[in-house]
Backbone bond lengths (Angstrom), bond angles and torsions (degrees), N, CA, C in turn:
res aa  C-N    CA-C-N  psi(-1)  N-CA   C-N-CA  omega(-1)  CA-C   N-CA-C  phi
1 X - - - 1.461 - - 1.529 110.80 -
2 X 1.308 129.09 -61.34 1.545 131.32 144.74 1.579 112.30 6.59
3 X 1.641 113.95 -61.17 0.839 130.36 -142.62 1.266 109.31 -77.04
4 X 1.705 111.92 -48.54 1.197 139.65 176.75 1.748 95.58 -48.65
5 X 1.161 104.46 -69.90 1.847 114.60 -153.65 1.565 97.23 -70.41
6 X 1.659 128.14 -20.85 1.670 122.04 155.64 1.734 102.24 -34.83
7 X 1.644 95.72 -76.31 1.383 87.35 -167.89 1.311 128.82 -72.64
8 X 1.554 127.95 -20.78 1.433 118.79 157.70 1.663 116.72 -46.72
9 X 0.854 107.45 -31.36 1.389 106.26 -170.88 1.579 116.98 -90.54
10 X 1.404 109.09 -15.29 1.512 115.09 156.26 1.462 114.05 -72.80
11 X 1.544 108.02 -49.32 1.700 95.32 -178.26 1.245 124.23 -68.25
12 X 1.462 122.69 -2.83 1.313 140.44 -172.29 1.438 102.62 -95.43
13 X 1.314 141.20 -17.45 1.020 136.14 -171.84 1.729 93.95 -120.39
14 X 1.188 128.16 -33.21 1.526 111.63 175.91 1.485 91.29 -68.83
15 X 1.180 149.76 2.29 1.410 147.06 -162.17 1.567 88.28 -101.83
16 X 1.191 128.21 -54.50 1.050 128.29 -170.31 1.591 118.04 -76.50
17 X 1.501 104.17 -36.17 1.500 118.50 168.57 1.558 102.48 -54.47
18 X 1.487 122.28 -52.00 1.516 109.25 -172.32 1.653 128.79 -72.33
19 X 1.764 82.39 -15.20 1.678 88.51 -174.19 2.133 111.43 109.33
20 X 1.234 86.15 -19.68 1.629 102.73 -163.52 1.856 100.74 -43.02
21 X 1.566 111.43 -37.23 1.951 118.76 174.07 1.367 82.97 -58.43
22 X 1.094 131.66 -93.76 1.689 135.72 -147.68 1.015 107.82 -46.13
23 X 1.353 127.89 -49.59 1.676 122.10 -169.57 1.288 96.63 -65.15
24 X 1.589 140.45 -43.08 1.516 126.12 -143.88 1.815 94.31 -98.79
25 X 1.154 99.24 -36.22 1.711 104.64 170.27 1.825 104.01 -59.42
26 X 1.265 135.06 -28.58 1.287 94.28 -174.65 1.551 83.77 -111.70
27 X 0.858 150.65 -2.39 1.773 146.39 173.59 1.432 80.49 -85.25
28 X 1.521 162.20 81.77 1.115 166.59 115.12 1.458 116.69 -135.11
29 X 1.639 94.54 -36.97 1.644 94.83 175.15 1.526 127.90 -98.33
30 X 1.443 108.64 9.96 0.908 93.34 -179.82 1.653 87.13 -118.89
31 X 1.010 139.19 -15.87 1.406 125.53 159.10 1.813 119.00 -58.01
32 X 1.180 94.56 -36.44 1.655 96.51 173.81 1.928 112.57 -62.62
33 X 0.930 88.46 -54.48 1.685 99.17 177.37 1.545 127.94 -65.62
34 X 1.863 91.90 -23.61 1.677 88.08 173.61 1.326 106.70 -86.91
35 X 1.502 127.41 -31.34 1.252 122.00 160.97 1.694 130.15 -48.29
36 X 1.245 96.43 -60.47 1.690 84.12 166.84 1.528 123.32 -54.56
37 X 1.303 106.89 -19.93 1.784 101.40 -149.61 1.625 80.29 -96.28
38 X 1.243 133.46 -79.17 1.308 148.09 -173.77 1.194 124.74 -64.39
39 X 1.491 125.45 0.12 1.524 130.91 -176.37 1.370 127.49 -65.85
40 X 1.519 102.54 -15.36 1.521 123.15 -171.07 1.904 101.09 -102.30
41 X 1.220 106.42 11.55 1.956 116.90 170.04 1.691 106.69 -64.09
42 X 0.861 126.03 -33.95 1.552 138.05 -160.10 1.318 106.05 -89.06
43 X 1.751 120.43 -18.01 1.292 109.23 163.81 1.804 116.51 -114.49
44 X 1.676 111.46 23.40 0.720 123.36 -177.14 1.541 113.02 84.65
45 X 1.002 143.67 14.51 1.563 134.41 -163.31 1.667 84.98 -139.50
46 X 1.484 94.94 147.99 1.630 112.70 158.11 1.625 120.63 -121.21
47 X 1.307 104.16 105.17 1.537 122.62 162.80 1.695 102.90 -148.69
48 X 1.521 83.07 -178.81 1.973 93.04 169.05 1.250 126.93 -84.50
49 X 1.555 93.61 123.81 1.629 95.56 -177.66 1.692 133.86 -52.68
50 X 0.826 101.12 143.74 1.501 103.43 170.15 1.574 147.32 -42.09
51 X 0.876 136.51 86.66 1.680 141.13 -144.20 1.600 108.02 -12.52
52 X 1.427 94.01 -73.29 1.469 103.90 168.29 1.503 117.80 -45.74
53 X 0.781 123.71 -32.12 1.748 112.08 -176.80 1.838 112.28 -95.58
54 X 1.151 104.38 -18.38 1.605 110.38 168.59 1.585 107.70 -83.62
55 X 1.371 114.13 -35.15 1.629 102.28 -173.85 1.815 104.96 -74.49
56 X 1.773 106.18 -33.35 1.131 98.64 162.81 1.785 143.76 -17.77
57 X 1.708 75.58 -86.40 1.754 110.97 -178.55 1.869 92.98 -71.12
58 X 1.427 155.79 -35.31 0.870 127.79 145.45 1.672 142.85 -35.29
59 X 1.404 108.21 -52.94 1.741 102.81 174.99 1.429 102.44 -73.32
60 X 1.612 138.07 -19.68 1.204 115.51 161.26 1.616 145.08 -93.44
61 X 1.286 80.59 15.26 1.446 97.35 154.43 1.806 126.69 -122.45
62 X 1.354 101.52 -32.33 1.647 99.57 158.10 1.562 108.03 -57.19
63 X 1.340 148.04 -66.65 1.019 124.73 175.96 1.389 150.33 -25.06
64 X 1.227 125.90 -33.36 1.548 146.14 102.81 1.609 128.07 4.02
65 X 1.324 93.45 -53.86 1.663 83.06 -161.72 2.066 98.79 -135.17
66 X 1.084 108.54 19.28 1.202 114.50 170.41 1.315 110.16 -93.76
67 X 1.475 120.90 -59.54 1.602 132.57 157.98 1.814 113.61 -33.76
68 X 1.163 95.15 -32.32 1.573 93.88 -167.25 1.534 101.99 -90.35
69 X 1.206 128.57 -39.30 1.434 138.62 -177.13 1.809 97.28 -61.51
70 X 1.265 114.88 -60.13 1.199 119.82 175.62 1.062 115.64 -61.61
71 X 1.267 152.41 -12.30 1.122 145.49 139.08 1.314 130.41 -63.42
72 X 1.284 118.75 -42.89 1.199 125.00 -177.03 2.062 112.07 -61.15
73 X 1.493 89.71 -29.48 1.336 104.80 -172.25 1.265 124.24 -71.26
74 X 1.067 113.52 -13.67 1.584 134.51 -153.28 1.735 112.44 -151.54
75 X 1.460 114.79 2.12 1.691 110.69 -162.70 1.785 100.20 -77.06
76 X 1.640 125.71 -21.92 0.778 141.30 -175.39 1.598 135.67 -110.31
77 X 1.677 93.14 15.64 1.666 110.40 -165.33 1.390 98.59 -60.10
78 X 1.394 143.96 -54.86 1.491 140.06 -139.21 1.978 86.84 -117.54
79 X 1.469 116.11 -47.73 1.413 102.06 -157.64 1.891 107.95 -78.27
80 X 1.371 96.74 -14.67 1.385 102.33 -174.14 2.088 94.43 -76.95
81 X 0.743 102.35 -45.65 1.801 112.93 -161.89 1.890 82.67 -68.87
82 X 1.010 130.10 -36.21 1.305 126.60 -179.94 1.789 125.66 -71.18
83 X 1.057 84.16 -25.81 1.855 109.87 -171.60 1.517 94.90 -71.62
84 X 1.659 115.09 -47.75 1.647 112.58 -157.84 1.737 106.52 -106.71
85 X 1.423 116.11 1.73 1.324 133.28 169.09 1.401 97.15 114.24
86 X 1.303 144.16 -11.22 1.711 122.02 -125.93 1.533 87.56 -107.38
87 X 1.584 129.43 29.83 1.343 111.92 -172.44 1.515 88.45 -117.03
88 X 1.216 122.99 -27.17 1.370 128.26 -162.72 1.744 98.75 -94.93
89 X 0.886 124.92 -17.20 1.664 154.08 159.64 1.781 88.53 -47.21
90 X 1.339 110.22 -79.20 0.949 109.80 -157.63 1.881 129.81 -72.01
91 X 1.531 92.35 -11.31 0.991 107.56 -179.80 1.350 133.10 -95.73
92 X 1.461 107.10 -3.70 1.692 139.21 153.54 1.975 100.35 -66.31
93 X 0.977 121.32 -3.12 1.613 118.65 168.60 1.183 108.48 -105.76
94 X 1.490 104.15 147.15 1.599 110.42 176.13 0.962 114.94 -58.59
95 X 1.247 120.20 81.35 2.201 127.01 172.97 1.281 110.23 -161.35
96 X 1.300 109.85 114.58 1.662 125.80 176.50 1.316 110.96 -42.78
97 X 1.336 124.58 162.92 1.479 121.58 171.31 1.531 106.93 -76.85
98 X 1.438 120.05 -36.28 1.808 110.76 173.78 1.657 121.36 -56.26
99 X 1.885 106.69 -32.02 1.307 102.42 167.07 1.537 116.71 -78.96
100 X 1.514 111.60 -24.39 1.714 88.44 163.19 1.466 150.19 -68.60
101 X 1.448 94.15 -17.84 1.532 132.50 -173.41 1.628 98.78 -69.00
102 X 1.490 101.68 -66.19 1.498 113.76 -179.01 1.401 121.99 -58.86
103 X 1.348 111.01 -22.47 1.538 115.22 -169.86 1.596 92.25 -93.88
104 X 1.021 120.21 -43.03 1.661 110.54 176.26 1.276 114.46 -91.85
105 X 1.601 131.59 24.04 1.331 139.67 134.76 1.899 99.60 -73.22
106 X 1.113 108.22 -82.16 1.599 91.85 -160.37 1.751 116.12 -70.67
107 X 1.328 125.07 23.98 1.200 121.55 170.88 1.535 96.97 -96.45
108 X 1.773 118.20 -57.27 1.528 112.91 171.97 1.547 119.72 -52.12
109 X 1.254 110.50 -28.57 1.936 117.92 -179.82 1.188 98.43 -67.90
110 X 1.336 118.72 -38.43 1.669 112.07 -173.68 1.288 122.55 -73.47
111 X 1.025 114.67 -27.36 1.419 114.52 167.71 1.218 114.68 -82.96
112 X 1.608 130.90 -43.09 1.480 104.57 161.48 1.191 135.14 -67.72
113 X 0.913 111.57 -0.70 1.850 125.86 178.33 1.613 108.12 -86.62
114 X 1.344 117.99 -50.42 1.346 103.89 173.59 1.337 121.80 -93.32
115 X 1.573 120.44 2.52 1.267 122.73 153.45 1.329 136.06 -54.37
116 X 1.567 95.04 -33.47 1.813 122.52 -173.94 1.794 96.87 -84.84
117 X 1.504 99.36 -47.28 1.223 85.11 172.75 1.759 138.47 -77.53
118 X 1.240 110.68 -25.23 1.444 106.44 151.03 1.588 145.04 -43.18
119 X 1.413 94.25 -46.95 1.489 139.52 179.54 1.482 111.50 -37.26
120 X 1.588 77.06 -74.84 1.789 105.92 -174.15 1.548 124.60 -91.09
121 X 1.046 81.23 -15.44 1.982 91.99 176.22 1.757 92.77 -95.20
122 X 1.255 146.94 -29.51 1.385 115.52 139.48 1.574 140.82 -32.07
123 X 1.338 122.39 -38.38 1.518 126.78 161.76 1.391 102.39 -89.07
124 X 0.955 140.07 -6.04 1.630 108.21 156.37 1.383 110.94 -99.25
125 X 1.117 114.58 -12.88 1.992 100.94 163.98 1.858 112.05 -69.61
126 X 1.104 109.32 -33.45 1.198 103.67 -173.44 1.689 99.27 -96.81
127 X 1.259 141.31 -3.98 1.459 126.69 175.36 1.691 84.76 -90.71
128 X 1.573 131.03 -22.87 1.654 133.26 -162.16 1.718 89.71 -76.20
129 X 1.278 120.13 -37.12 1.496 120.82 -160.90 1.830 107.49 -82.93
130 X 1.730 113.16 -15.11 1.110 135.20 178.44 1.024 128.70 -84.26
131 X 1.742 124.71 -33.71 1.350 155.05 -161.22 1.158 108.08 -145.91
132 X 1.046 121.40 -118.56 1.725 124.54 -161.42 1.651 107.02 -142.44
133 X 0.889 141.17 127.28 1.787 125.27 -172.50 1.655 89.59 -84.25
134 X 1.194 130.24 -2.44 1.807 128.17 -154.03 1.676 67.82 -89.23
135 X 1.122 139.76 -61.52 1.874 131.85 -169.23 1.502 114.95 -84.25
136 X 1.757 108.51 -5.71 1.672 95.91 -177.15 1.526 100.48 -83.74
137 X 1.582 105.96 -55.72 1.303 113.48 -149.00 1.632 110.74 -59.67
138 X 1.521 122.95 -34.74 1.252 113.31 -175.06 1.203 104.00 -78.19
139 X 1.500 146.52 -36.72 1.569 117.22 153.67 1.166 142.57 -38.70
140 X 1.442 111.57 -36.01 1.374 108.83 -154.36 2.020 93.80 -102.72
141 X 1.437 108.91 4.34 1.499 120.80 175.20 1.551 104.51 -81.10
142 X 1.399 100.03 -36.35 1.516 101.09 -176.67 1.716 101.19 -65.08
143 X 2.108 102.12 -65.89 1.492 89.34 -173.08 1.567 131.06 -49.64
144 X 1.376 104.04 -31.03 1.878 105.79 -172.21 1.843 90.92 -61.21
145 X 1.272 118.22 -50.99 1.642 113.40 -163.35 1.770 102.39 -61.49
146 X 1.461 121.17 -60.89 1.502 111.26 -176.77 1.807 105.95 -66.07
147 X 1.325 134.87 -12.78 1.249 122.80 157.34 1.564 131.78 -62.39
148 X 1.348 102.77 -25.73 1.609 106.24 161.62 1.407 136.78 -94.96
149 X 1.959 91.10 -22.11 1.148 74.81 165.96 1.794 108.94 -86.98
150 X 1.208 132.29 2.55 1.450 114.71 159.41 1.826 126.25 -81.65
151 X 1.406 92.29 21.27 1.509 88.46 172.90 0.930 86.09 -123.61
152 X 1.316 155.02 -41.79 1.744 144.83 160.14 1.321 107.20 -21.49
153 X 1.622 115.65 -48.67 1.381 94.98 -152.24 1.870 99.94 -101.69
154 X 1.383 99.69 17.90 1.670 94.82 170.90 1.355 107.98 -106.16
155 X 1.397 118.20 -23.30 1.821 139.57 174.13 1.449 77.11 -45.84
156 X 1.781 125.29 -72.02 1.845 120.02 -161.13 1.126 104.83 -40.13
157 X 1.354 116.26 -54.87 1.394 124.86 -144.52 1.913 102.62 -82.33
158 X 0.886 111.34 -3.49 1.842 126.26 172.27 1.398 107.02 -90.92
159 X 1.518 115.06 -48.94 1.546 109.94 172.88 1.482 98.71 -38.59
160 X 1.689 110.82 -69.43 1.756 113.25 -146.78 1.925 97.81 -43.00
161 X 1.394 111.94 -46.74 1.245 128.09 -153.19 1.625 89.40 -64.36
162 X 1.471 125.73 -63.31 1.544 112.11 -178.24 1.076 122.96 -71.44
163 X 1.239 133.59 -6.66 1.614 128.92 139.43 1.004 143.28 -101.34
164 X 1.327 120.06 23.20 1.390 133.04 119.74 1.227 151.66 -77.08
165 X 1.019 108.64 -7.63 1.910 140.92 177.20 1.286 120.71 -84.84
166 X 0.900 140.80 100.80 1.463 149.13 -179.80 1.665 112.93 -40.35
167 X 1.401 86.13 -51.85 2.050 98.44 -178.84 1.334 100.43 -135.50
168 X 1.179 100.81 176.02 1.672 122.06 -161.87 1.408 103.41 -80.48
169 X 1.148 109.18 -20.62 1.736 111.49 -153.00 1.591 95.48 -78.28
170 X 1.598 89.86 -49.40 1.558 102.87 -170.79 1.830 116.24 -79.77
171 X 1.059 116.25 -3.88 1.033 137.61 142.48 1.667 131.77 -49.35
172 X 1.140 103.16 -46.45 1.324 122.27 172.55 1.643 119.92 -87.31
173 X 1.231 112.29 -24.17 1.464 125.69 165.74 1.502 100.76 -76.15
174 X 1.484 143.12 -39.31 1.374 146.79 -145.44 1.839 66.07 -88.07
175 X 1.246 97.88 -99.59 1.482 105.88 -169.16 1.913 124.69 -14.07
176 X 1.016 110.57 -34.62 1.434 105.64 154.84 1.435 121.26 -75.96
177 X 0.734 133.21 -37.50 1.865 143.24 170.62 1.309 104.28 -31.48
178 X 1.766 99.08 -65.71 1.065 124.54 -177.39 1.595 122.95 -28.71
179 X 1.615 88.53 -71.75 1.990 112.85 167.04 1.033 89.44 -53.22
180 X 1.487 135.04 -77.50 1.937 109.43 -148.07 1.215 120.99 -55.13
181 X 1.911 120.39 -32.25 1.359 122.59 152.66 1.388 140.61 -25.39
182 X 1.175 107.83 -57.20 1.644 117.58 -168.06 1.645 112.20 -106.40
183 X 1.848 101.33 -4.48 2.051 88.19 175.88 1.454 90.42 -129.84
184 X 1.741 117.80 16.88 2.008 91.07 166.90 1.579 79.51 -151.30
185 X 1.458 139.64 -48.55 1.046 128.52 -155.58 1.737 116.88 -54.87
186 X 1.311 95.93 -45.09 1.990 124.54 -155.00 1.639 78.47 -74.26
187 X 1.442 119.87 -75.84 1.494 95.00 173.87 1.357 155.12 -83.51
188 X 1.553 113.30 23.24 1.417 119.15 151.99 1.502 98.15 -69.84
189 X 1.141 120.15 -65.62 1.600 131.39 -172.19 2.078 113.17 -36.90
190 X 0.861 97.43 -50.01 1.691 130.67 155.94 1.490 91.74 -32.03
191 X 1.564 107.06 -97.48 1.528 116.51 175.19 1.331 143.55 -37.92
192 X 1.408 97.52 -31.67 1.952 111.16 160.44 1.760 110.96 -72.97
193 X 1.614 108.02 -27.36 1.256 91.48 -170.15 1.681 98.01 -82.12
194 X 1.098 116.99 -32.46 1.669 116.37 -174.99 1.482 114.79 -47.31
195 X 1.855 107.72 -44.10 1.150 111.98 -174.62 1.693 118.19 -77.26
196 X 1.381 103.97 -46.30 1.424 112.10 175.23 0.986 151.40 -51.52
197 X 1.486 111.83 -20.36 1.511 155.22 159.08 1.573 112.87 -76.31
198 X 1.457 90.76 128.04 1.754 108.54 -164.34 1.644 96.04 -64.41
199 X 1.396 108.09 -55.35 1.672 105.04 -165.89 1.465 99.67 -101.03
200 X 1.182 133.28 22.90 1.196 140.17 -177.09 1.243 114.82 30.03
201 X 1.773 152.39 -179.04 1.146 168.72 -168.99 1.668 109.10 -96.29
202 X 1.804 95.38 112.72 1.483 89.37 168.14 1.687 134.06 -79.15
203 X 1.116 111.91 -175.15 1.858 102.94 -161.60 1.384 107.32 -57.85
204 X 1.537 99.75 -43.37 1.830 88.99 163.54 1.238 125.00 -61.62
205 X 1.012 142.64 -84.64 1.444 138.25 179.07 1.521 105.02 -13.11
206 X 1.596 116.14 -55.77 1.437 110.68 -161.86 1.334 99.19 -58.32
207 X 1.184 124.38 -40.05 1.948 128.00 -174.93 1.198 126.22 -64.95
208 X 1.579 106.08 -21.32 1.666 139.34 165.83 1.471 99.69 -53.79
209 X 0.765 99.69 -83.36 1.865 132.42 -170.48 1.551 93.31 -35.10
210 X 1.718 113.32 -50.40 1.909 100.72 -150.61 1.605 86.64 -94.26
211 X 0.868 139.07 -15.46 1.677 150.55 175.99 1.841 87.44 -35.14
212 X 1.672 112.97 -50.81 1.612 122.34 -148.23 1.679 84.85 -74.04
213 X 1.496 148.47 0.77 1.289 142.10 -145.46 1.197 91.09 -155.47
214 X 1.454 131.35 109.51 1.496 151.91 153.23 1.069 122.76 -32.94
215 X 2.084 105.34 -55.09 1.364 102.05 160.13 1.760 136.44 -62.17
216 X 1.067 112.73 -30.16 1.480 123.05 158.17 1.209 132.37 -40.32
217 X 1.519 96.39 -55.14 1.272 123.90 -165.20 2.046 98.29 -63.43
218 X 1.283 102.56 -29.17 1.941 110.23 -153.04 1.844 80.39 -85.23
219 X 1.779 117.24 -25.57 1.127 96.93 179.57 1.336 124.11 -77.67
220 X 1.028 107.98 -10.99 1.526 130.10 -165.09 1.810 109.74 -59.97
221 X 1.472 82.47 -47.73 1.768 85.77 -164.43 1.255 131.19 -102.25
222 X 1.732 93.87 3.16 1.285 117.88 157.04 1.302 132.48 -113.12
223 X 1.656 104.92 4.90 1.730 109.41 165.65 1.481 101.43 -100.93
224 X 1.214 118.52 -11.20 1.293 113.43 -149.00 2.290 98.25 -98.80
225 X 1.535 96.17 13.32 1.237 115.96 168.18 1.677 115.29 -102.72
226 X 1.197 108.62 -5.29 1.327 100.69 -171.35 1.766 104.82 -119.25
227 X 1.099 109.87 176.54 1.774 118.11 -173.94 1.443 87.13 -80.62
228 X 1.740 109.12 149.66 1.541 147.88 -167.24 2.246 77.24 -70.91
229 X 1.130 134.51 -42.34 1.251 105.89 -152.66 1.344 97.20 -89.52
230 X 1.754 147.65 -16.89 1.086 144.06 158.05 1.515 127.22 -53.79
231 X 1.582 118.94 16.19 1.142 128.33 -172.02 1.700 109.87 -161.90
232 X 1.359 107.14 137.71 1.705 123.11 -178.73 1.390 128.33 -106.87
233 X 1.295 115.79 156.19 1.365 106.92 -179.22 1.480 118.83 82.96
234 X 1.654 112.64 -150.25 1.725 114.22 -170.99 1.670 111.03 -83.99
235 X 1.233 101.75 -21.15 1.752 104.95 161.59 1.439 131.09 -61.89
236 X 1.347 107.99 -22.53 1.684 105.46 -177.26 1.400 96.24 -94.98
237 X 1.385 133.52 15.45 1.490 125.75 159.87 1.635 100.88 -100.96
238 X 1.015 117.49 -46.05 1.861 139.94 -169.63 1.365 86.08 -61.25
239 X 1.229 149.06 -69.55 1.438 140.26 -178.34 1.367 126.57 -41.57
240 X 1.449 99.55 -36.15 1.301 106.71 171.53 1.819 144.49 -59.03
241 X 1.456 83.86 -21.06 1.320 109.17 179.81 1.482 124.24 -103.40
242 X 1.735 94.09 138.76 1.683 93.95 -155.29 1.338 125.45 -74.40
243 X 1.445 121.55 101.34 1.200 147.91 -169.67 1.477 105.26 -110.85
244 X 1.758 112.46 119.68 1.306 114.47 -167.08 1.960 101.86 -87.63
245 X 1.154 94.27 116.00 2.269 84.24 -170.09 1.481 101.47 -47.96
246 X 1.325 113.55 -44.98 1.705 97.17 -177.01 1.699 123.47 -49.83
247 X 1.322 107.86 -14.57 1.698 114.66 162.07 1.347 104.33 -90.93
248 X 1.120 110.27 -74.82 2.160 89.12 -177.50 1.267 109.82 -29.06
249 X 1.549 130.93 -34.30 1.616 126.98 178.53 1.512 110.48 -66.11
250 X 1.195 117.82 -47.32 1.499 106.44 177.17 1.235 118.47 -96.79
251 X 1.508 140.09 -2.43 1.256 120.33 117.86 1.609 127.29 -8.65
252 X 1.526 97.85 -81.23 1.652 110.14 -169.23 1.970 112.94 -61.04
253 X 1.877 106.68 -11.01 1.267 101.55 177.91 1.404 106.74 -94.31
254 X 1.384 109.68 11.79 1.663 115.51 -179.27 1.098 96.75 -105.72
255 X 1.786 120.78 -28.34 1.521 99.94 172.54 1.766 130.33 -62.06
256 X 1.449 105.97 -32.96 1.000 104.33 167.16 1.882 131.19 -67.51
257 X 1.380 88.56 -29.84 2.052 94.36 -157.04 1.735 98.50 -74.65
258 X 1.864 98.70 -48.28 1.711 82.66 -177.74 1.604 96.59 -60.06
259 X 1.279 132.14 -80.71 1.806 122.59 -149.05 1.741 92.19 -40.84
260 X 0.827 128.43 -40.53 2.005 108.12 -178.89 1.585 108.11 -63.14
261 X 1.254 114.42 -34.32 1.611 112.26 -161.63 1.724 93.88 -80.50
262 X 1.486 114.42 -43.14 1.511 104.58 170.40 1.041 121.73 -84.88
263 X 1.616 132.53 18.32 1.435 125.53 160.41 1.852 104.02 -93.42
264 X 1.484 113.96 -36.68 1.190 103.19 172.55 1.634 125.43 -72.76
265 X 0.906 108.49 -23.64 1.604 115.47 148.03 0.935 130.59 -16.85
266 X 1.594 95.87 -78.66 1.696 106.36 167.91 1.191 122.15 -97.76
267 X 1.374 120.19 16.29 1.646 108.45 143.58 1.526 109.65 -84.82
268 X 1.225 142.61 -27.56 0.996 132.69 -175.27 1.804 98.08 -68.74
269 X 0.926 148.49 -59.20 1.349 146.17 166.72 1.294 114.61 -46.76
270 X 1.088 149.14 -28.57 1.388 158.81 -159.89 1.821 92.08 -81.17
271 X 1.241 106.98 130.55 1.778 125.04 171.73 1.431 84.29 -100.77
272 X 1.440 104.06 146.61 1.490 135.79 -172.02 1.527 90.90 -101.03
């Protein structure tokens, strides 16, 4: 256990050494804040937007750039440390490869976790100082919690990618693939099937279907709090349908555990 929290606590501080907290803390807070503060530009008026319409226009734009941050953060954890020797370095110390894996899961989680939470708990103090915090805070508790855990579960999905990758470069090409996959590809693909289909997909099925997409899934359980007219498209039917959140939650804790259990997998098979 020691062992684990050594290396969390190294990646947490090269996190801090690079800047990676600060950059994602204010690229969170100031998207959170321009949304609340400026969201109401589009109908010509300036005040703070409306709960519902900020938590909105938030998960559809955190979805976007949460996956991508988490990737970027992590696309090179094992193949990069392998490239310059320092993985095989590390593995001449008494520490299993599951405690290295794990310890540089919650040192990278930690920083996106309290990034999100800095971030975003800035626009709900100031939408709380606007409205009521008795209606901000339990929304915006939900979004900060399914926002980390959707960078948790792309942190997994970065392990598989840097230990499977030969080099960094190509690593970094996988890892974009990846993103264009799951926040534009999965739902164009989504959208051809809705249209293409004679009797099209009922609300279940459609909820079936986005369950297979992480990013979906993070929209799920935070649109699926708000009224059908604060939301467009194949989601304001998908919301509708009775989906207990404590399953979209363990869904999204399956997104993370299998991609960790099959990245340690194949680090345990992986020759250094």
């Amino acid at each position: 256990m020691n062992a684990i929290f050594a290396v969390a606590a190294k990646e947490f501080q090269d996190g801090l050494r690079n800047r990676w907290l600060l950059s994602i803390t204010i690229v969170f807070a100031v998207l959170a804040i321009g949304l609340s503060y400026y969201g109401s530009l589009a109908s010509g008026q300036l005040e703070t937007a409306s709960l519902a319409t900020t938590i909105a226009s938030l998960s559809s734009l955190s979805v976007f750039i949460i996956p991508l941050i988490a990737l970027l953060l992590c696309y090179d954890s094992f193949v990069g440390e392998q490239e310059s020797g320092t993985l095989l370095l590390l593995l001449t110390y008494p520490i299993s490869r599951g405690q290295l894996l794990l310890g540089k899961f919650i040192g990278q989680g930690s920083i996106i976790s309290l990034a999100t939470l800095l971030g975003f708990g800035s626009a709900a103090i100031l939408l709380g100082f606007s409205s009521s915090f008795a209606a901000v805070l339990p929304a915006f508790s939900l979004f900060i919690v399914s926002s980390s855990l959707l960078g948790l579960s792309f942190i997994a999905l970065a392990y598989i990618i840097s230990l499977v990758a030969s080099e960094k470069s190509k690593a970094a090409g996988i890892a974009l693939l990846l993103w264009l996959f799951f926040v534009l590809v999965f739902d164009l693909a989504l959208l051809g099937l809705l249209v293409g289909m004679e009797e099209g997909l009922t609300q279940q099925g459609l909820v079936q279907v986005m369950m297979f997409n992480p990013a979906d899934l993070f929209r799920l359980i935070n649109l699926s709090a708000l009224q059908a007219d604060d939301v467009s498209g194949a989601l304001s039917v998908a919301i509708n349908s009775e989906v207990n959140p404590l399953t979209l939650f363990i869904i999204m804790l399956g997104w993370i555990v299998i991609p960790l259990s099959i990245a340690l997998l194949i680090f345990n098979k992986k020759s250094i």
